[in-house]
Wavefront OBJ file of the C-alpha trace (Angstrom):
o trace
v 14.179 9.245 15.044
v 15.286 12.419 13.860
v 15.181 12.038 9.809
v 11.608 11.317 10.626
v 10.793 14.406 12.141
v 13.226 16.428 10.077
v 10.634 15.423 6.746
v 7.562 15.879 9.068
v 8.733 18.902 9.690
v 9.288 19.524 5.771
v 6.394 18.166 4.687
v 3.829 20.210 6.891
v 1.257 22.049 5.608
v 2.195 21.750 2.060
v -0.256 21.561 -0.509
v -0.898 18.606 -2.215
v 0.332 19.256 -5.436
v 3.715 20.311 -3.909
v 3.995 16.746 -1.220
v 3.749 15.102 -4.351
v 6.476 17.035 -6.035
v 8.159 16.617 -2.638
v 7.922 12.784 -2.438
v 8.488 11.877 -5.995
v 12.152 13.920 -5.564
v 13.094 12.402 -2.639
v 12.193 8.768 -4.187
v 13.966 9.717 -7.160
v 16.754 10.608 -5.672
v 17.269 7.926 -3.666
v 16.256 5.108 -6.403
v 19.028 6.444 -8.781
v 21.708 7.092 -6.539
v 21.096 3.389 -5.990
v 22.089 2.478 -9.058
v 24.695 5.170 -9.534
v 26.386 4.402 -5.984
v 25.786 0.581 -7.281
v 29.165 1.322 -9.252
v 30.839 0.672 -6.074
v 31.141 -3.279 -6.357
v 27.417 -2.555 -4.970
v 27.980 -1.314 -1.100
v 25.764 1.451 -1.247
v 22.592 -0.467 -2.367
v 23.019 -2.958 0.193
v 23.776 -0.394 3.136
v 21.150 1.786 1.900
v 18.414 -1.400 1.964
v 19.377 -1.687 5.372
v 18.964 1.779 6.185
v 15.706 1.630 4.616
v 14.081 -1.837 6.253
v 15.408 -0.083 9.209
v 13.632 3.286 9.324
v 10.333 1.006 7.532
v 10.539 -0.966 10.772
v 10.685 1.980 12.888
v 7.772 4.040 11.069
v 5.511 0.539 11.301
v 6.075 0.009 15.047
v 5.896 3.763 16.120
v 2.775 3.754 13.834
v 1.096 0.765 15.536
v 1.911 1.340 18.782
v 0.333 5.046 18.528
v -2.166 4.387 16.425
v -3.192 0.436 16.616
v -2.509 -2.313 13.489
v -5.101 -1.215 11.523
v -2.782 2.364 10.977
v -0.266 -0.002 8.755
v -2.645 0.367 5.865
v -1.664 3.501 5.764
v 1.741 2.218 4.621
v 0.030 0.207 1.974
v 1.223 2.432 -1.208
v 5.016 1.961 0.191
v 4.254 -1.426 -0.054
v 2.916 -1.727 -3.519
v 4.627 0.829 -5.398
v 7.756 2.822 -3.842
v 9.157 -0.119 -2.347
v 9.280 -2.257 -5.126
v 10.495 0.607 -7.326
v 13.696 1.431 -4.726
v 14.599 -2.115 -3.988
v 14.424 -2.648 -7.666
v 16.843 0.219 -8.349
v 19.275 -1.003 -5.929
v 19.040 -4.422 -7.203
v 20.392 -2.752 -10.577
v 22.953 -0.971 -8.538
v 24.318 -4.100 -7.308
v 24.346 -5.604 -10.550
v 26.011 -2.557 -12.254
v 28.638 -3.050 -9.470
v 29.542 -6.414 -10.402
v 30.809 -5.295 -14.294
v 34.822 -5.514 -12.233
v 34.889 -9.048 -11.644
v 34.348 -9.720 -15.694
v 37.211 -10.181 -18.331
v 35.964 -7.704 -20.739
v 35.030 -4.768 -18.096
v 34.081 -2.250 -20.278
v 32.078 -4.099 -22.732
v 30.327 -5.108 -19.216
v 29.777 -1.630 -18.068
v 28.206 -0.766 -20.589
v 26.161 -3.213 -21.281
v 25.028 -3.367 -17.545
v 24.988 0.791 -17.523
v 22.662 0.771 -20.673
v 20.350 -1.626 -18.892
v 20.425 -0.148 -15.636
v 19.254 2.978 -17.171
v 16.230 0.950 -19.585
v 15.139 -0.339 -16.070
v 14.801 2.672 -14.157
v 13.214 4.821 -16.617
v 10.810 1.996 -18.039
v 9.684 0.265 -14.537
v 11.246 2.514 -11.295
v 10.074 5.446 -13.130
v 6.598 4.418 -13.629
v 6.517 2.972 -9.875
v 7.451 6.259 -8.527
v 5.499 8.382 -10.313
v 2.295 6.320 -9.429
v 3.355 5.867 -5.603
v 3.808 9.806 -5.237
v 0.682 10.274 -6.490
v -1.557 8.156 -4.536
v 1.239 8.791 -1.459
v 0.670 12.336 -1.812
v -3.058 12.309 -2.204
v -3.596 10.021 0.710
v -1.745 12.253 2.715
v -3.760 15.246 2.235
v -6.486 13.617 2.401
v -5.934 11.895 5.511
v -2.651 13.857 6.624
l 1 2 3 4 5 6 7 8 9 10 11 12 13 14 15 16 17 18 19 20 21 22 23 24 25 26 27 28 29 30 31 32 33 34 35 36 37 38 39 40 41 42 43 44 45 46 47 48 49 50 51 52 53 54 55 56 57 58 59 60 61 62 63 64 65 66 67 68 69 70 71 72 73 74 75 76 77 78 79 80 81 82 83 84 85 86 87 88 89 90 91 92 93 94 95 96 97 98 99 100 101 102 103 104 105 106 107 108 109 110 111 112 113 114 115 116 117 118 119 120 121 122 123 124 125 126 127 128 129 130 131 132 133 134 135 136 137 138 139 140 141 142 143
């Protein structure tokens, strides 16, 4: 798959420090376009959820085939942290999206916008902070 190899690619030899950096970005960005994108009656959370159990699926069987099943608990801070943290941001995304089928639509959006944004920087925050920590550790360590 090539976005695999393309952040491979990124990601190699980089310092710790730095594939932390690197991964809490690229979480971030993804977690708030969620919501942002969410706007859209809440299309792009779904299709990127897909996207996501899709490439997850593909990491986990080209990991176990190479590597055996006991290389999936490598995955194990996905699991715990990041995952949570972007399927929790598009969650809000699809919610936000929803403020158009209400009478009152902007009292809705922004109500919903305010709480989106209470959400992501008092729990996906948080999640992705501690998941590109350990991610990024665990990588150099075991890169």
């Amino acid at each position: 798959m090539y976005y695999v190899r393309e952040v491979l690619a990124q990601t190699e030899g980089m310092s710790s420090l730095r594939l932390i950096e690197f991964i809490f970005i690229n979480n971030i960005q993804s977690s708030f376009m969620g919501v942002v994108y969410g706007f859209f009656l809440g299309i792009f959370p779904v299709l990127a959820s897909l996207a996501n159990g899709y490439i997850i699926g593909y990491v986990c069987s080209s990991t176990v085939s190479s590597s055996g099943i006991g290389s999936l608990l490598s995955l194990l801070p996905h699991g715990i942290f990041e995952l949570p943290a972007i399927f929790i941001s598009f969650g809000i995304g699809i919610k936000f999206g929803t403020f158009i089928f209400y009478k009152e639509k902007m009292n809705h959006f922004n109500e919903f916008l305010i709480n989106s944004l209470r959400v992501f920087v008092f729990v996906v925050l948080p999640l992705l902070i501690i998941a590109a920590i350990i991610e990024g550790s665990l990588i150099s360590i075991f890169g």
